[in-house]
N, C-alpha and C positions, 0 to 999 in steps of 0.2 A: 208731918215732919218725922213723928216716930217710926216712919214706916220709912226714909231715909228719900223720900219726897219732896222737892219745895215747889210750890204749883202754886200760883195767885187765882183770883176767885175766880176771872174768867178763864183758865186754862183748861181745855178739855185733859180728861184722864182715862186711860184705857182700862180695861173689863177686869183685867186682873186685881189693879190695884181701888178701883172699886168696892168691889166683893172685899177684897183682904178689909178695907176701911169700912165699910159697912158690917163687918162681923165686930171688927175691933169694938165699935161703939154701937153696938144692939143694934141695928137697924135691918129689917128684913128687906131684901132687892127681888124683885120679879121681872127679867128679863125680858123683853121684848122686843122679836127680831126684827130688823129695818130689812124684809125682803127685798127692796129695790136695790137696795145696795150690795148684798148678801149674792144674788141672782147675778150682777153684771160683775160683779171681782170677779164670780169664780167663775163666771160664761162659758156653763154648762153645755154639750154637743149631744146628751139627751134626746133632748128632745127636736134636735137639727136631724137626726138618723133621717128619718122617712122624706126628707128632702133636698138631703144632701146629693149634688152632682157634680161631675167629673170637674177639677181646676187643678189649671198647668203647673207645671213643677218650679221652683225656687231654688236656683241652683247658686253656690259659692263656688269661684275659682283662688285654688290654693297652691303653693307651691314654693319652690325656694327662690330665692335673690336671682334677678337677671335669670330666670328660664323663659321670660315670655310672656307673663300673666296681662298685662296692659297692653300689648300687642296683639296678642289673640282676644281679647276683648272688644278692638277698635275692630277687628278683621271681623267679629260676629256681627258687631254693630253695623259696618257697612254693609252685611250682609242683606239686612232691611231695606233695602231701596224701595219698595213701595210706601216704607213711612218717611221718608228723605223730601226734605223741598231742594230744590240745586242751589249751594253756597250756607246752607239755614247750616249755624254751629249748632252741633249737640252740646246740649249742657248737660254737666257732670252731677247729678244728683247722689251717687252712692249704690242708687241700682236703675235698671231699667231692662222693658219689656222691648223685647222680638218677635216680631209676627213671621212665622215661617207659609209663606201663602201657599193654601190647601192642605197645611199640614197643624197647623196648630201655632201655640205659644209659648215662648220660657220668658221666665222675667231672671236679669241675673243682679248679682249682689257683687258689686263692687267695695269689695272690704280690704283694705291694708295688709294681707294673708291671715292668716295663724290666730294670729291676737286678737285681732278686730270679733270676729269669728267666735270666739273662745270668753272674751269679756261679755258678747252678749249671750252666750250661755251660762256665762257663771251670775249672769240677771236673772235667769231663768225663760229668757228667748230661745227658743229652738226654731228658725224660721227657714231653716235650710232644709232642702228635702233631698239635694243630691250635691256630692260634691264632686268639683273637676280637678282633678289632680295634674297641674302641668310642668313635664319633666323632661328638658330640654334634652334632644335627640343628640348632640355632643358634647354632654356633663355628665350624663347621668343621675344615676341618685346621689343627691346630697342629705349634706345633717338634716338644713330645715322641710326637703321633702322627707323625709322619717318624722320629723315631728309634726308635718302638714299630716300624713298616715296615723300617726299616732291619737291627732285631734280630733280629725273625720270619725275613726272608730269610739273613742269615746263615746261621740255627737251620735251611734249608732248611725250613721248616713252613709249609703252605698258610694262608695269609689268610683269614678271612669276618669281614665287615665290619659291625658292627651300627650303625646309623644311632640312635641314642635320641635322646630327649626330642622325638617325630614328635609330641608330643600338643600344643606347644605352638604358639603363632602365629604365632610369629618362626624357626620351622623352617623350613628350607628342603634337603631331602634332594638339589635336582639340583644345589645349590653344590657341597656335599659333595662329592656325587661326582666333578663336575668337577675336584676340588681333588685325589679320588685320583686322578683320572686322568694328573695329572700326574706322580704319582708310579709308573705304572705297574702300577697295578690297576684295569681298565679294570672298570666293572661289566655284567654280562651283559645288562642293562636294555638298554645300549648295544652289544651286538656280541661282549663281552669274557668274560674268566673269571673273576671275581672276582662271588662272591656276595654283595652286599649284601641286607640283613634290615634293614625300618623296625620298628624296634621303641619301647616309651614302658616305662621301668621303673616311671614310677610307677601304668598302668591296667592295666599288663601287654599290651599291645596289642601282637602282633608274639612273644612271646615261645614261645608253641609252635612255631610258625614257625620263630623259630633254634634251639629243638632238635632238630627235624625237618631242617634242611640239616646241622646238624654230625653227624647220624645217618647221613644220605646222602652225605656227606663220608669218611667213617669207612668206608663200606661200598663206594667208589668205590677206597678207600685198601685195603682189606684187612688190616686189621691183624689178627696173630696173634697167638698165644702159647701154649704148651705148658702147659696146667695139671697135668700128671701129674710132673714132676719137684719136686728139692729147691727152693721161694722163692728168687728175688732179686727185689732190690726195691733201690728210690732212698727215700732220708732227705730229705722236704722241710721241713722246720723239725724241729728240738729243743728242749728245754727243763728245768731242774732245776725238780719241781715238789715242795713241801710234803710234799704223803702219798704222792705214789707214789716220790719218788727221779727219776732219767731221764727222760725219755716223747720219743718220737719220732716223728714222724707222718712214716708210710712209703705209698709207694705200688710196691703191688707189680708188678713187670713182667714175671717167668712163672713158672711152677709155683702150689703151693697154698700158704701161711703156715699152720701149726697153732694152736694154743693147746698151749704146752709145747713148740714146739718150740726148738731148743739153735742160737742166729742170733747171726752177728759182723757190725760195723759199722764201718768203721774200725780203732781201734785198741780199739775195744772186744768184749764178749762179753758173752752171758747167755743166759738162758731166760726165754719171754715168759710174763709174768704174768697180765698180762691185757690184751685186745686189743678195741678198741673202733670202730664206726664214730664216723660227723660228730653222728649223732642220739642219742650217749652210751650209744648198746645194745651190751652185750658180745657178743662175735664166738667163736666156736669157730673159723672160717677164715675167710680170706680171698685168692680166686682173682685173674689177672690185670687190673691198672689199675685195682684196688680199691684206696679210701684207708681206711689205718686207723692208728690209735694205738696204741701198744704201750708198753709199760712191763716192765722186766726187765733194761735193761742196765747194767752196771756203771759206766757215762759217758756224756757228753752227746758224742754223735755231731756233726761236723760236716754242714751240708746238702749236697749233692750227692754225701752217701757212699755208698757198696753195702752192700746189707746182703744176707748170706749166711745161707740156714737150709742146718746143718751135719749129719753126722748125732751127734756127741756132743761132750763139753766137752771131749779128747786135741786133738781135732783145730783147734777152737776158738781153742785155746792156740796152738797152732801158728802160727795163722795172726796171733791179733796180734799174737804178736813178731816174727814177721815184719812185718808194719805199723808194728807199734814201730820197729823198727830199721830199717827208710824211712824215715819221718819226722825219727827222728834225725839221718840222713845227710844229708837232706832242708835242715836245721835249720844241718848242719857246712857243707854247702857252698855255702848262702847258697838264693838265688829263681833257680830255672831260667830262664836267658835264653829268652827269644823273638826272634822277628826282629828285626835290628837292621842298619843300614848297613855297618856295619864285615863282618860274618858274608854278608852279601847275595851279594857275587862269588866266594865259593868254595863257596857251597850255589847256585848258578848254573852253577859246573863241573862241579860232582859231579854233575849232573843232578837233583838230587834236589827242586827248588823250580824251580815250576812257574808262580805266581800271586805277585807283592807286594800284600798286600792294604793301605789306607792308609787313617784316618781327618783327616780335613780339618778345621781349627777356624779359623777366621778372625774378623775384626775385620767384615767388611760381606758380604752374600750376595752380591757383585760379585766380592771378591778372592777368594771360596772358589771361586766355580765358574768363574774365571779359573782359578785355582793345579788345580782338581781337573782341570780337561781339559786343560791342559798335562803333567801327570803322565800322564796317561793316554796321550798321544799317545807317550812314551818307550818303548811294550809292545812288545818285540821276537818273533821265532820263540821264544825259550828262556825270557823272563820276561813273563806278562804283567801290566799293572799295573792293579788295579781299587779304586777309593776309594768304599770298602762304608759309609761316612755322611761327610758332609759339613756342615756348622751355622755357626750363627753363634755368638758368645761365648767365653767363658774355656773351659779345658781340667779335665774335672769328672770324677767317682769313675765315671760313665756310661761316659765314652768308654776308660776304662783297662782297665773292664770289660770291655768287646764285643772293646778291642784283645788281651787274655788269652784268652778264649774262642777267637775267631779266627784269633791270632800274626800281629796286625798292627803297623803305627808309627805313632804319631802327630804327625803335624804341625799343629803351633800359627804362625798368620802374624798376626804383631801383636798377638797374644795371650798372656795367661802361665795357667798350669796353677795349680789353687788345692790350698792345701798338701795337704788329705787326698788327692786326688788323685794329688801328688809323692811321697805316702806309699808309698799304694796301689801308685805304679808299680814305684817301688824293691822295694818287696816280691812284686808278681807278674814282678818284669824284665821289664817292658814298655819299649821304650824311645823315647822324646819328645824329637823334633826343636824347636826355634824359631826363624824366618826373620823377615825385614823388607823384604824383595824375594823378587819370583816368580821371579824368573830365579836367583836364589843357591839356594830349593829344588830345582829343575827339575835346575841342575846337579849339583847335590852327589849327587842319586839319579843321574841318567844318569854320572855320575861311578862311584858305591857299583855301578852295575851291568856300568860295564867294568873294574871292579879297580881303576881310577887315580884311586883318593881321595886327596888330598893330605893331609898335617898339619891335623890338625882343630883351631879354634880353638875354645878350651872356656872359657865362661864361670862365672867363677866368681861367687856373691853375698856380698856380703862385710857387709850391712848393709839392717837394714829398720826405715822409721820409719814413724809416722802420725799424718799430718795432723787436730789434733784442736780449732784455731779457726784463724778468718783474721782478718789485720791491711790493715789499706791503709796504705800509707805514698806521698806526692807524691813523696819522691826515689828512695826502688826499687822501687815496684808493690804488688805483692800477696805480702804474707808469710806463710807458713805456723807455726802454733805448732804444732810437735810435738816424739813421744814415741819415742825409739827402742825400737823391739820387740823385734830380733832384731840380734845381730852389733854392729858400730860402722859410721859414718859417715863419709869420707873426704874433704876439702874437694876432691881431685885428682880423684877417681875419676870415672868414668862415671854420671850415674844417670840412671832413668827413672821416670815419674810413674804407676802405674795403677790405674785407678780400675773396677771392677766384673769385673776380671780382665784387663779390655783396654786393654792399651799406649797412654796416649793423649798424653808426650812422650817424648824421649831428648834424653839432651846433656848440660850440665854445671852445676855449682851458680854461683849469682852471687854467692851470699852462705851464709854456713854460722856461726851465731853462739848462742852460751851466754850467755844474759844479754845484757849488750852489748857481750860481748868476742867478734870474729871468732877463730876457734878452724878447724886443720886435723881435727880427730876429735871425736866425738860418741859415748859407748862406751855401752853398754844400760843403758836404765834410766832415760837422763838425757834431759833438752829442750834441745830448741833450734827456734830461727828458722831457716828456709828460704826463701830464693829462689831461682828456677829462672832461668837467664840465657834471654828471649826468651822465659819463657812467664810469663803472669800469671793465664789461670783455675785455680787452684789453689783445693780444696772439701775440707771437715769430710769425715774419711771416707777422703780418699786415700791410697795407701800412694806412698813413697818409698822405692824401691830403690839402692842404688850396689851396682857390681859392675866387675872386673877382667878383663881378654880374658888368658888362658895359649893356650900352642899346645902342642898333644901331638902324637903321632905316631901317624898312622890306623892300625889296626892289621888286616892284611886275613887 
């Protein structure tokens, strides 16, 4: 308890707080390692070298809203007809393997784009080894393909580009490519290394094509893997299903999977029941970068976990309470911080931080790539500073993301973060700046990076309303009838108007009224009139913020 611990007798306790309690009250500890357990966490590739051999690529299709991604994924899919029975539905597992006969195999990962993708790296999953980037041949490059580009390069994962819907009229492949060329995938058409594929998901025109590059892709790459050891594998979706209980679609990354064999996944454990491909055929194994389904474990795994084949249930046990009692810990002492300003100048000293990596959100593509190249210009010998996505709009579950995966900051300029988001960040300890001037971020980091951050002023929200008709009135403008949401309302305070995530006033009330009695507070739940002093386009829909400026003490 003095140690700020409360644990009953059977509670396991971890290594630290051990040791700490064993010194407190004399007692001498002499550690001794559980190699069995020690050996499969960290499933060493050591001593896999000398039998490691060649296994197919794992590829993610990315890209923005309606370019095609599930269209050209069915057009791959059928591409398989040697694994086709006539009428037999393919079932949706999340990934599945293509046999290209004479030519080899991809197994592909069916993930939701961007996010999917991105959450299970910010697990610590890296299961992708190439990504398809698909960018409809009459839109062009959109926002979320920039941040599909954005994500791949973080992931370090080589690009190829599929150009679709080349069957139409209104196609135009050399925009396109123009459009990446901006972004730094120049295509080899032109000079560059970036392989673009015109492809049409709907005649299939082009599609053996990019199986044939990500083949050649794959074989430029060399990937390995030891099929002669115990299975590990990555959990890419789970599910509580009716008749089987669990089911986890796993893609395995070296050794072989049995059928029957005794595999931990998190905090879980079992023996596999029954193990299935994408084409619902039951599996006796399943070798490296093969996607299969398995059924057998006692819980639903989360995505981006490891899954361990073990050699029996002693050892099994073992391992998830040890897991257990991570998470636990995990749980007692809240969301692992990430980089953050405050933390910047002594992991700067220590030598051990090398890169500030920085996401950009702004209010206009002027003020982002203003605010990103003056941050940039701060990179000194000892830090440098690179801002790995930059966009326009509010601050979304996307960027909280990539900033987790990463251990980045984010900076929001004239912008606010929408709440799942503030959720998200809280819970991964990401932590998110907000400016209203370029020159107050620029400083506050070159500030955070030579140690001499000042007393941070910290704003606090103390009420949220919304704007839900408007009034016009000849003697005070434009009135707002709203609903407070969240907190109370303070006729004194500070507030700001935003509408679509982005800041579009700040300043003070001109009027703040219940009824038709002018009122200092407005507490939740209730309405009222608002006017904004000097601003009058006020619209159905808007949120109204007040909020308070505290000053804390920067803490270095």
């Amino acid at each position: 308890m003095g140690l700020g611990i409360f644990a009953n007798v059977n509670q396991l306790l971890n290594e630290e707080i051990v040791f700490a309690l064993a010194e407190a009250i004399g007692v001498a500890i002499a550690k001794e390692e559980d190699e069995v357990v020690e050996k499969i966490q960290k499933a060493t590739s050591e001593e896999d070298a000398a039998k490691e051999k060649l296994r197919p690529p794992v590829v993610t299709l990315m890209g923005h809203v309606d370019h095609g991604k599930t269209s050209l994924l069915d057009s791959i899919r059928s591409t398989d007809v040697a694994g086709r029975e006539k009428g037999f539905i393919t079932q949706h597992i999340g990934a599945y393997s293509v046999d290209i006969p004479g030519k080899g195999h991809v197994t592909f990962l069916d993930t939701p784009g961007h996010e999917a993708f991105t959450a299970m790296r910010a697990r610590g999953a890296d299961v992708t080894d190439i990504v398809v980037l698909v960018v409809a041949g009459d839109d062009g490059v959109m926002p979320q393909t920039i941040e599909a580009i954005h994500h791949a390069r973080e992931a370090k994962c080589p690009i190829i580009v599929a150009i679709n819907k080349c069957d139409l009229p209104a196609a135009n492949p050399q925009q396109v490519m123009s459009g990446l060329q901006k972004h730094d995938l120049m295509p080899e058409e032109w000079g560059g290394k970036t392989i673009c594929v015109k492809v049409s998901a709907k005649t299939g025109k082009g599609v053996p094509e990019l199986l044939e590059m990500l083949l050649l892709q794959s074989e430029v790459m060399e990937l390995k893997a030891n099929p002669d050891c115990p299975a590990v594998g990555t959990v890419v979706e789970s599910h509580l299903s009716k008749g089987s209980g669990p089911v986890a679609t796993v893609i395995v990354r070296k050794g072989t999977l049995h059928h029957g064999d005794m595999v931990v996944a998190g905090p879980y454990m079992g023996r596999v029941r029954v193990m299935k491909n994408d084409k619902g055929k039951t599996l006796q194994k399943a070798g490296p970068a093969y996607a299969v389904e398995l059924s057998g474990l006692n819980g639903v795994p989360e995505a981006g976990e490891k899954l361990y084949a073990v050699e029996d249930e002693k050892t099994a046990k073992r391992i998830t309470e040890q897991r257990m009692l991570e998470i636990r810990e995990r749980q007692m002492r809240g969301a692992t911080r990430h980089m953050s300003l405050e933390s910047l100048y002594s992991k700067i000293s220590e030598g051990i931080f090398k890169e500030l990596k920085l996401i950009v959100k702004g209010d206009t593509q002027g003020s982002v790539e203003a605010l990103a190249q003056s941050l940039e210009k701060l990179s000194t010998d000892k830090c440098r500073l690179h801002v790995i996505h930059g966009a326009v709009g509010g601050i979304n579950e996307s960027d909280v993301m990539l900033a987790a995966a990463s251990d980045a900051l984010v900076i929001g300029f004239h912008v606010k973060a929408d709440p799942k988001a503030m959720t998200m960040a809280e819970k991964e300890g990401v932590d998110i700046r907000f400016y209203g001037i370029i020159y107050d971020a620029v400083e506050k980091i070159r500030k955070a990076m030579e140690g001499i951050l000042e007393p941070e002023l910290e704003e606090v929200a103390e009420g949220k309303a919304q704007i839900r008709q408007i009034f016009k009135s000849s003697k005070v403008g434009t009135i707002g009838g709203a609903r407070v949401v969240k907190g109370r309302l303070l006729r004194q305070r500070n507030v700001r108007l935003v509408r679509n995530n982005v800041v579009v006033f700040e300043g003070k009330f001109s009027s703040l009224k219940h009824f038709k009695d002018d009122v200092k507070e407005v507490a939740e739940g209730h309405e009222c009139g608002i006017s904004l002093a000097g601003f009058n386009d006020l619209r159905e829909g808007d949120i109204v913020e007040t909020y308070r400026i505290d000053k804390i003490a920067a803490t270095l």
